[in-house]
N, C-alpha and C positions, 0 to 999 in steps of 0.2 A: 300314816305314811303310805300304807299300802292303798287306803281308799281311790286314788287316782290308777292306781293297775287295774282293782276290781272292777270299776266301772270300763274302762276301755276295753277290758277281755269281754263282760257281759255283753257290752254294744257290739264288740264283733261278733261273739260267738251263741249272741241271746242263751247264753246260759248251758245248751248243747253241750255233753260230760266228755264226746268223745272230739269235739270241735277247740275245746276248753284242752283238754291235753294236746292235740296237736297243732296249736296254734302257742301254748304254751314254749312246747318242743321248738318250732321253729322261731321262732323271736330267743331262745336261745343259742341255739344252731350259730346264727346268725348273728350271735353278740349283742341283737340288742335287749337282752335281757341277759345281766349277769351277775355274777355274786362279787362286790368289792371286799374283799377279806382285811383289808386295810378299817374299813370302816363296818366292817360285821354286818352286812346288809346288802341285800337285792338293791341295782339302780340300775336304771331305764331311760329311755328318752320320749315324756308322751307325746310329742309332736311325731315323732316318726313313726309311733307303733299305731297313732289315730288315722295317719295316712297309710297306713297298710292295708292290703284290701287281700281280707279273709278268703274272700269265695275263689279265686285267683292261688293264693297260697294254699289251699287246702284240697283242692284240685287239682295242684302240682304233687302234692303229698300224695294224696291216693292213686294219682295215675303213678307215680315213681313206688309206690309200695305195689301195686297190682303189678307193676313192669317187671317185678322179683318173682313173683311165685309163677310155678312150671305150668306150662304149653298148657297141660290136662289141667291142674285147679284153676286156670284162667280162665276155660273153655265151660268145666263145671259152674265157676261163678257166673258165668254168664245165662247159661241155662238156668240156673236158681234163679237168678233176675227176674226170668221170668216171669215168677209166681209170684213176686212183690218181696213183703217183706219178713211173709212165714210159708210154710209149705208143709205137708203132714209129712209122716214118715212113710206112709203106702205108696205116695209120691214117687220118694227116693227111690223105695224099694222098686217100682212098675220102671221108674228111669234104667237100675241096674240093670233089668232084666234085657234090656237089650245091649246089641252087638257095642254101637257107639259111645256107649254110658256105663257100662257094667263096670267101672271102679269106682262109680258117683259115692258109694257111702263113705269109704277110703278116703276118696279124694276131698269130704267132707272132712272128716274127723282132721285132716291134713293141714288144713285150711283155718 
């Protein structure tokens, strides 16, 4: 039954854990994914969820979830950007140490 979900979510989200939840999320959101309690089961529509276009929806997700967090952990996550996708913690620390950055570890844990 489920075999036609699994595969539509894979091919959008190649499998990706955190792409897989929020694509999940919003195809729910959205109704077209929802629980029929009448017939004890998840039902969907796979023509409309195949014509979905992930990079689009998930792009809207994280610019609408960054447009939430404060002036400073937005400015912080942008600076982290920087450094890709790890940064050491001497990093952090040499960032705080200045005027314009000095809540970075804070504003980590925050985030």
């Amino acid at each position: 039954i489920c075999k036609s979900l699994t595969e539509i979510v894979f091919q959008k989200t190649k499998g990706n854990p955190f792409f897989v939840l929020e694509f999940m999320q919003s195809l729910q959101s959205r109704g077209l994914l929802r629980y029929n309690s009448l017939q004890k089961r998840w039902v969907w529509n796979e023509d409309v969820m195949r014509a979905e276009d992930i990079t689009e929806n998930v792009l809207h997700l994280l610019s609408s979830k960054m447009n939430g967090l404060s002036d400073n952990v937005q400015t912080l996550l942008r600076v982290m950007a920087c450094f890709g996708s790890s940064t050491t913690l001497s990093m952090i620390d040499y960032l705080g140490e200045t005027a314009e950055y000095a809540g970075v570890r804070n504003g980590l844990e925050g985030a």
